[in-house]
N, C-alpha and C positions, 0 to 999 in steps of 0.2 A: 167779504168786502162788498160794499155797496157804493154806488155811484148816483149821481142825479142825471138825469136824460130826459129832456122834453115835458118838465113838467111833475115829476116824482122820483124818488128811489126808484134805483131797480138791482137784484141782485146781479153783480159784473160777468158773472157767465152770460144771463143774458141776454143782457144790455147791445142794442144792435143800432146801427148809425147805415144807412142807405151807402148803396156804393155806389149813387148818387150825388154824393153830398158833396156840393162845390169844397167844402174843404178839403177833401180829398183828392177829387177831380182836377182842380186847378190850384189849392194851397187857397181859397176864397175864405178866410177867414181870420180871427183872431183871437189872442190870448194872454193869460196871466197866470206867473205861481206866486204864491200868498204861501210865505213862511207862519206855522204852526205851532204854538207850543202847548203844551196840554189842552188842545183841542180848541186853542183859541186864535184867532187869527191876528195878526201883526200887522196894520199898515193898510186894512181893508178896504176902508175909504179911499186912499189914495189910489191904490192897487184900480178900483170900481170907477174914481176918476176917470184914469186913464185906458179905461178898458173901452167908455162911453169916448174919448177922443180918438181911439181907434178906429171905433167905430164910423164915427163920422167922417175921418179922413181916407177908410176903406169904401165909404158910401153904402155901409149897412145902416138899417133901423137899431135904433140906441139901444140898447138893451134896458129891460127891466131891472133897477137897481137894487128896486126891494125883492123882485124875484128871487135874481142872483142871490142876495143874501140869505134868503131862506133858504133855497141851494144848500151855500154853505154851511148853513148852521147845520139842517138837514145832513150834511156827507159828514161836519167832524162828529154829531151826536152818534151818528151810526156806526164811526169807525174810529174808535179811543186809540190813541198813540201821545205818546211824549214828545217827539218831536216828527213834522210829517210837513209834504210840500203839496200844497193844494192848488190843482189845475182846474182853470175854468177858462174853459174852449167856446167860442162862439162864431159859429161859420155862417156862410148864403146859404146855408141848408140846399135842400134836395134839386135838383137845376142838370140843366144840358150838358153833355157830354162838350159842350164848347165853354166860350170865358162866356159868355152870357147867360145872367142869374136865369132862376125859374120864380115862381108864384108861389112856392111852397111856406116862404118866411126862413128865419134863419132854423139852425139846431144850437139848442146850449147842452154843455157837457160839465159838470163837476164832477171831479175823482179825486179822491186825495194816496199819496203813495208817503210809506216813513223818507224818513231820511234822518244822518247822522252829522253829528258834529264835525265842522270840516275842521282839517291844520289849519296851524297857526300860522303858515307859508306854502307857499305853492310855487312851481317852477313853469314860465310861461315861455311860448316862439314865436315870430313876428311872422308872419306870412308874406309872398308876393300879389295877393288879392286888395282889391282895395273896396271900401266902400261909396257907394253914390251921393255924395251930399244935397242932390238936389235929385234925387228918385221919388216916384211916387206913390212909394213906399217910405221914406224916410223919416226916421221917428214914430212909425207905427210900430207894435209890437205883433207882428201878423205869423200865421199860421208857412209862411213861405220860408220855412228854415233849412233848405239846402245847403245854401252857400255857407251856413256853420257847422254844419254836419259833415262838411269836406275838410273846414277848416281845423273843427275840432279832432277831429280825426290825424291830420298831420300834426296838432299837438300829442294826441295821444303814441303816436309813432318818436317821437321824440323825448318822451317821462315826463311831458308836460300837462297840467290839465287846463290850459285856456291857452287862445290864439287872438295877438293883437293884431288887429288891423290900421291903415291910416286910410286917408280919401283921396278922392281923387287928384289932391293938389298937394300932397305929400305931408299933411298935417297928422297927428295920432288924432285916432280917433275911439276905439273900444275895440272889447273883448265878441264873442261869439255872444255870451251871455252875459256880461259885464261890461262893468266901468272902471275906466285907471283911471288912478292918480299919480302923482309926480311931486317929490320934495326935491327943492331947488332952496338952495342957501335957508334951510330951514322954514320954508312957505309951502304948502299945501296947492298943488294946482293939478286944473282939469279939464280935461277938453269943453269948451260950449256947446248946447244940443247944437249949433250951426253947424260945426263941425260933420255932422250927421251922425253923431251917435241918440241913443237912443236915452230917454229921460228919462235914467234909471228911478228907482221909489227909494232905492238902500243908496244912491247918488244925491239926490237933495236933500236926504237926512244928514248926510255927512257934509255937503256943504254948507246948512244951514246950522249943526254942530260944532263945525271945527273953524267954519271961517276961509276953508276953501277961494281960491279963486279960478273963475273960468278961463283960461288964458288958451288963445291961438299957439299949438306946441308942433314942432317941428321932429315927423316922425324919430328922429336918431336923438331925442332927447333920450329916451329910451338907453342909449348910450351913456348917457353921460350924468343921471336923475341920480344924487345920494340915497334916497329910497322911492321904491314903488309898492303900490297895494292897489289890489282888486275891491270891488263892491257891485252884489248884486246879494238879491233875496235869500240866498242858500249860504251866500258868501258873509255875507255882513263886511266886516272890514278882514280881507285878507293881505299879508305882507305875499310882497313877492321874494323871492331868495332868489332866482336866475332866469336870466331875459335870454334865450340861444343860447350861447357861451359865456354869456358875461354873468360871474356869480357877485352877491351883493351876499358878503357875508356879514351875520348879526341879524340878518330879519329876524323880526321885524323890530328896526331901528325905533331911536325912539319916539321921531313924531309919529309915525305909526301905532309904536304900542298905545301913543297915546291917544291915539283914532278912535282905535281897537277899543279902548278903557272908555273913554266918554260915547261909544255907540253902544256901549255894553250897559250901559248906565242908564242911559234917554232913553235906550228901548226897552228896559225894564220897568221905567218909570210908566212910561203909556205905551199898550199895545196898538191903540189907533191915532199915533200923532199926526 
């Protein structure tokens, strides 16, 4: 396997990042996975949008866009797989043992790892954490993934594989790594990035597909939603079957499957919509 660091390939044995690097130091950084299919990237453009709005609102220097892409053309040419999730990490590079950057510039990292076709459903838990809708982090996709790594974690403890959170004013808001949705009287709705969730790339495909709406939702909708579905990168349109106790038998119902069927469709049509 080979990865991109700084500028070229390097074999991933070894491939070395300072143990310096704000992004590890302090979580000073940010990031993107970019679903793969035969070694082609899905969504790239978008994904590289908002990698450069990260950026900005982290108060790193933008990244090179055409860099990056060479990157990744660079990591899928080197490493053929059928289906594969590609990470492209971009930290304050090398810097003080404190939150204040150094001089160094940042570090970019492209790696790609496989990855398999998820279910057709998944079994999700609501957690008591909530999210910051007005943090200064909010709506970045940054390198600071603690608090899901706690959260996913107490999914994992319970046979689920994602953890919904709401905000701090009791609205639903997302997953660890994802986006819900919610069918109500057979309509399509979604939390708004206000909410502070995070502007998914597999989230405005689906609203821009199915007609979705952004609606202010009341964490214990959850409760009471005829169906729910996950969306993120790895996800595409996932049905849920069980929210904690409460199972939703038949996922994925059928506006769902019919999510599912017309993102199956539009993403086959163009890899870079």
């Amino acid at each position: 396997m080979k990865l991109w660091l700084d500028g070229g390939l390097q074999d991933i044995e070894a491939a070395r990042v300072s143990v310096f690097d704000h992004g590890l130091t302090v979580g000073d950084g940010i990031f993107e996975t970019v679903k793969t299919v035969d070694g082609r990237p899905f969504a790239l453009t978008r994904h590289l949008d908002r990698l450069a709005r990260s950026a900005r609102g982290l108060g790193l220097p933008e990244p090179d866009a055409d860099e990056v892409r060479r990157a990744c053309a660079a990591v899928l040419d080197a490493n053929p797989m059928p289906l594969g999730r590609l990470r492209i990490t971009y930290t304050g590079g090398h810097g003080p043992l404190g939150s204040d950057r150094g001089e160094h510039g940042p570090t970019l990292v492209v790696a790609l790892g496989g990855s398999a076709p998820r279910p057709d459903s998944t079994a999700v838990v609501t957690v008591p954490w909530t999210r910051n809708e007005r943090g200064a982090l909010t709506g970045l996709k940054t390198t600071s993934y603690a608090e899901n790594v706690v959260a996913l974690a107490r999914a994992r403890e319970h046979g689920a594989s994602e953890a919904l959170f709401a905000n701090t004013v009791g609205q639903l808001c997302e997953g660890t790594g994802s986006n819900v949705f919610v069918v109500l009287d057979g309509e399509i709705h979604t939390p708004p990035v206000a909410s502070g969730c995070l502007a998914g790339i597999t989230r405005a495909l689906t609203v821009e597909w199915t007609g979705a709406k952004e609606t202010d939702l009341p964490f214990d909708v959850l409760e009471r939603a005829d169906e729910i579905f996950l969306t993120s990168t790895l996800r595409d349109v996932q049905a849920v079957h069980r929210v904690d106790g409460r199972e939703l038998p038949g996922a994925p119902g059928p506006v769902t499957a019919k999510a599912m069927r017309v993102f199956d469709e539009r993403a086959g049509d163009d890899l870079d919509p």
